[in-house]
C-alpha positions in Angstrom: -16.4 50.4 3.1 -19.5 49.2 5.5 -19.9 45.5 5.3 -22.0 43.4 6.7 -20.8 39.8 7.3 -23.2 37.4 8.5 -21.5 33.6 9.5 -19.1 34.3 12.3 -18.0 30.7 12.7 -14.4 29.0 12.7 -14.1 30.8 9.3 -16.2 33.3 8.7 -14.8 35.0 12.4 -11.7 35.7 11.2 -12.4 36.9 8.2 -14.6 39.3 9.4 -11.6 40.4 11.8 -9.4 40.9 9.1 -11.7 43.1 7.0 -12.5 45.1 10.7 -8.3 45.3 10.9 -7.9 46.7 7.3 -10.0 50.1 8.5 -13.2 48.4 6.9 -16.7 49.2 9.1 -17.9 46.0 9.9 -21.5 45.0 11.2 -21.8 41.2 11.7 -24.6 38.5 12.8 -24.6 35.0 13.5 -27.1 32.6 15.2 -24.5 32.1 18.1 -23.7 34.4 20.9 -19.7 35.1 19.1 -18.0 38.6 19.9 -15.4 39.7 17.1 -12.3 42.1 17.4 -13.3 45.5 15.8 -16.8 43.6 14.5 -19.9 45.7 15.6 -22.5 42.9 16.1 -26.2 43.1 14.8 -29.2 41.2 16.4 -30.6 39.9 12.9 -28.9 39.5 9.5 -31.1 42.5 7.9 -29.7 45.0 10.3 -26.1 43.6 9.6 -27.1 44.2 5.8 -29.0 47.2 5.9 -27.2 50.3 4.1 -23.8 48.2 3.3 -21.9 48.5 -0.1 -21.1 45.0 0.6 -22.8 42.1 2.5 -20.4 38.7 3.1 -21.9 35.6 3.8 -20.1 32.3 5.0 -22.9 29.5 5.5 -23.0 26.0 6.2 -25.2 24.9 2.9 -27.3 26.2 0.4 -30.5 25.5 2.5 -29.3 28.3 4.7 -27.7 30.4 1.9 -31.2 30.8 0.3 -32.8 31.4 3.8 -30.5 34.4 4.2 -30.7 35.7 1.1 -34.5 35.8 0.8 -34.0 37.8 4.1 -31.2 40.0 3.6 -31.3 40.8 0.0 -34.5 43.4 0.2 -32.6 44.7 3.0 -29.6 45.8 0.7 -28.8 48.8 -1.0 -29.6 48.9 -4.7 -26.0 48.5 -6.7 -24.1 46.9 -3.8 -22.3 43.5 -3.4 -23.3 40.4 -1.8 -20.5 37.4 -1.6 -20.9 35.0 -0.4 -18.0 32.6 0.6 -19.8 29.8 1.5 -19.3 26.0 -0.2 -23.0 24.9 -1.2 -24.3 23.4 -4.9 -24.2 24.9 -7.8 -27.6 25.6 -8.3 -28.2 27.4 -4.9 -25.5 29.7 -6.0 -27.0 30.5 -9.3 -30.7 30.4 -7.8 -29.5 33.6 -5.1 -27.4 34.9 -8.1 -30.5 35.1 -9.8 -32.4 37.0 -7.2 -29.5 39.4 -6.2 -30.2 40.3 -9.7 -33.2 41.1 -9.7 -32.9 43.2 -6.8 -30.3 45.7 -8.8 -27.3 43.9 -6.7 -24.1 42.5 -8.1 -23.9 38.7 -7.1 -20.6 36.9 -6.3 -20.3 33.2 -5.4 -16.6 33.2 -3.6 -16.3 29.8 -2.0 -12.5 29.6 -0.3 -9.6 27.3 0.6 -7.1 27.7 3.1 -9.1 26.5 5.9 -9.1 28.2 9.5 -5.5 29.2 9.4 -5.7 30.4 6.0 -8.7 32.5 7.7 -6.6 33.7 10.5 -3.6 34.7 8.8 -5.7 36.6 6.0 -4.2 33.8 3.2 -7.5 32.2 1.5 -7.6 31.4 -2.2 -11.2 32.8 -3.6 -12.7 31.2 -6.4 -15.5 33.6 -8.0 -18.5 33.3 -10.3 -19.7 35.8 -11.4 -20.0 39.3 -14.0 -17.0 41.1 -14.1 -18.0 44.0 -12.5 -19.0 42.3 -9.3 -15.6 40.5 -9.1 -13.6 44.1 -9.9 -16.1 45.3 -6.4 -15.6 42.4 -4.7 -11.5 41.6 -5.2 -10.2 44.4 -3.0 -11.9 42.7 -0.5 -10.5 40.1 -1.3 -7.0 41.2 -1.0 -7.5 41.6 2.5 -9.0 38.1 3.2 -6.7 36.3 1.2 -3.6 35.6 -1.1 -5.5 35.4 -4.3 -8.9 35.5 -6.0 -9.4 33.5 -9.6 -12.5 35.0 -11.5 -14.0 31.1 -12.4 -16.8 32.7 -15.1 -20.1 33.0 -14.5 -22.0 32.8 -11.5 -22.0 29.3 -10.2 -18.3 29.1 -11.4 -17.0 29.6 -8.0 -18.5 26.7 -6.5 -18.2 24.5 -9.7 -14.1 25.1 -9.4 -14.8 24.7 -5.0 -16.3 21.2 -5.4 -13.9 19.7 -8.9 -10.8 20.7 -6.5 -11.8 18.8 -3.1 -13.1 15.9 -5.1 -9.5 15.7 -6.3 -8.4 16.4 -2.6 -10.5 13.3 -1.3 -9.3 10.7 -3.3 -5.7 12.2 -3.4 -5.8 11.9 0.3 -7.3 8.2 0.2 -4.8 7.2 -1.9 -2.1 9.0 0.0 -3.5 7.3 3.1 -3.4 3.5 1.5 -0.3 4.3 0.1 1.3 4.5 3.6 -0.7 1.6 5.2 0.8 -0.5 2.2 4.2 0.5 2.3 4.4 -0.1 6.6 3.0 -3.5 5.4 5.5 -4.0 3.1 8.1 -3.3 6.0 9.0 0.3 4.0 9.8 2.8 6.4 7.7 6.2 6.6 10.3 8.9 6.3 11.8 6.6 3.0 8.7 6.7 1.0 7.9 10.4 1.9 11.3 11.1 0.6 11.0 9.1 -2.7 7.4 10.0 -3.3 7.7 13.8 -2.4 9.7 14.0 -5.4 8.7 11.4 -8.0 6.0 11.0 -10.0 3.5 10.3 -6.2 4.0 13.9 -5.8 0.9 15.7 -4.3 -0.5 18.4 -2.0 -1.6 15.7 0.0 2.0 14.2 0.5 4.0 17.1 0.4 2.4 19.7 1.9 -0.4 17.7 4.3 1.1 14.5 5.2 -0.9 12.4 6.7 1.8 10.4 8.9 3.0 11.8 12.0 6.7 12.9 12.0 7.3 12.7 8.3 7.3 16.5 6.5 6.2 19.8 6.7 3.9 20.4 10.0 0.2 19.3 9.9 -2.7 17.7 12.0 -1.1 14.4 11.8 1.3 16.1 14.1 -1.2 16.6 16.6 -3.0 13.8 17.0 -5.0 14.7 13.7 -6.8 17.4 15.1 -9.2 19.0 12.5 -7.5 21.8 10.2 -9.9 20.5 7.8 -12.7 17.9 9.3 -13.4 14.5 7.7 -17.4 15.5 8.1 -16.8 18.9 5.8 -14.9 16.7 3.1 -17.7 14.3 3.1 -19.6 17.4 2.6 -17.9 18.5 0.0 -18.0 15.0 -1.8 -21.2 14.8 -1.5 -21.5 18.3 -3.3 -19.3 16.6 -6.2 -21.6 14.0 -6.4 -24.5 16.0 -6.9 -23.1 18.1 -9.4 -22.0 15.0 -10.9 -25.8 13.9 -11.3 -27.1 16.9 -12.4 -24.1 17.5 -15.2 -24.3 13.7 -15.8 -20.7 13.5 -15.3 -18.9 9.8 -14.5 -17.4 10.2 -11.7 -16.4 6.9 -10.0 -13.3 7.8 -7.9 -15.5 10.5 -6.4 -18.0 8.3 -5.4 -16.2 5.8 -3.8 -14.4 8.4 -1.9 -18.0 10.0 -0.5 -18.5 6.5 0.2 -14.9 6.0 2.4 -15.8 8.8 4.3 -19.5 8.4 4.6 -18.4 4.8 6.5 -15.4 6.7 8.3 -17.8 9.9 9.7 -20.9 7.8 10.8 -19.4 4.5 11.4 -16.0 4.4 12.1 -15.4 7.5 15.1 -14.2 9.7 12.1 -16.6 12.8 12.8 -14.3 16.0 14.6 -11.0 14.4 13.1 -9.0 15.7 10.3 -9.4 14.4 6.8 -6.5 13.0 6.9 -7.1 10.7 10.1 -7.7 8.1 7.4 -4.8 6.9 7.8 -4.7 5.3 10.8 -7.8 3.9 9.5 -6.5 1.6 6.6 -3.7 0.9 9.3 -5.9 -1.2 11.3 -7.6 -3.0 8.2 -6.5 -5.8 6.3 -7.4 -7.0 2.5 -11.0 -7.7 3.5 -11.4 -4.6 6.1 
């Protein structure tokens, strides 16, 4: 296939490698200067677009994903597919859904998780919205990219499953995070508490697969010095996405809240911007009951 793939940052790079790797022809663009393995690069997200069966997008919000799209989508061929990857708000999804429409394309909101290595090693979970005919054009693209693709529904569904799961991923990691500041305050030792909790009722993704205390289980940023695999700034992001949808759906959603809220305070207040997520930890170690 010819696909164009514009967002050739941390994520979208890779990606676009892998597709290039596979034996796909693969034009891309971004606003920085970024060479990728086997990726031909364009000097303007039309060009990368023009005459592609599918266009790829992976963009920072859905102010930019509605910039692009008013650019690149009379620049598509009539009956191609434009998926975009990105993690933006419901109704930006829908609103470029509704103009790929328009325009005789199929329309699939894909946002991903996996996070950079997931990228790299070609091992992202998509979550779709859309018809299904644009999924069925869009998944064997996504068998390259990744480890598995859920068609969500509708378009919008994508991001409405993207934003529900990291909401859940925040506070799990809070909690997982005060957990382990309680339990070195209680004079509990680490490995002891990952060993109960990693297989009692405690058990999450959070503790058993992306500790957040050095030393103690599988390998992750806490190892090294809580170096970003997934940036505190992107969950607060993402949180704040929840809390929008939460407005507009007029959903009660406390937990969420107060999580945007945690990391609102850690990323602009507390040195937490270009750490991982998980770096909360040593946060709540240094507080006490009244922070």
């Amino acid at each position: 296939m010819k696909i164009g793939f514009i967002g050739l940052g941390n994520m979208g790079g890779p990606m676009a490698a892998n597709l290039a790797k596979a034996g796909h022809e693969v034009t891309g663009f971004d606003m920085a200067d970024v060479s990728i393995e086997g990726v031909t690069m364009a000097a303007s997200g039309p060009e990368a677009a023009a005459g592609a069966d599918a266009v790829i997008t992976m963009l920072p919000n859905g102010a930019i994903l509605r910039l692009v799209a008013a650019e690149v989508i009379p620049a598509m061929t009539k009956g191609a597919a434009f998926i975009d990857c990105s993690t933006v708000d419901v109704d930006s999804a829908r609103a470029v859904a509704e103009q790929a429409a328009d325009a005789g394309l199929m329309f699939v909101d894909a946002p991903v998780s996996g996070g950079i290595g997931g990228a790299a090693g070609g091992t992202l979970t998509f979550m779709a919205g859309g018809s299904a005919e644009a999924f069925a054009a869009a998944e064997p693209l996504f068998d390259i990219m990744g480890q598995k693709a859920v068609h969500c529904g509708e378009a919008g569904a994508g991001q409405a499953a993207k934003i529900c799961n990291n909401m859940i991923l925040g506070v799990t990691m809070i909690a997982t995070c005060e957990a382990f500041a309680l339990a070195d305050k209680l004079g509990l030792d680490r490995q002891k508490m990952f060993d109960v909790v990693s297989t009692s009722s405690g058990y999450s993704w959070t503790m058993n697969a992306y500790c957040p205390a050095p030393g103690v289980g599988p390998q992750s940023p806490a190892d090294n010095n809580y170096q970003p695999g997934f940036a505190a700034e992107l969950m607060l992001k993402d949180l704040g996405l929840s809390q929008q949808a939460a407005e507009s759906a007029d959903a009660d959603t406390p937990m969420g809240e107060l999580a945007m809220a945690l990391y609102k305070k850690f990323v602009e207040d507390e040195d937490g911007k270009g750490m991982d997520f998980s770096a909360m930890l040593p946060r709540f170690e240094k507080r006490g009951r009244e922070g």
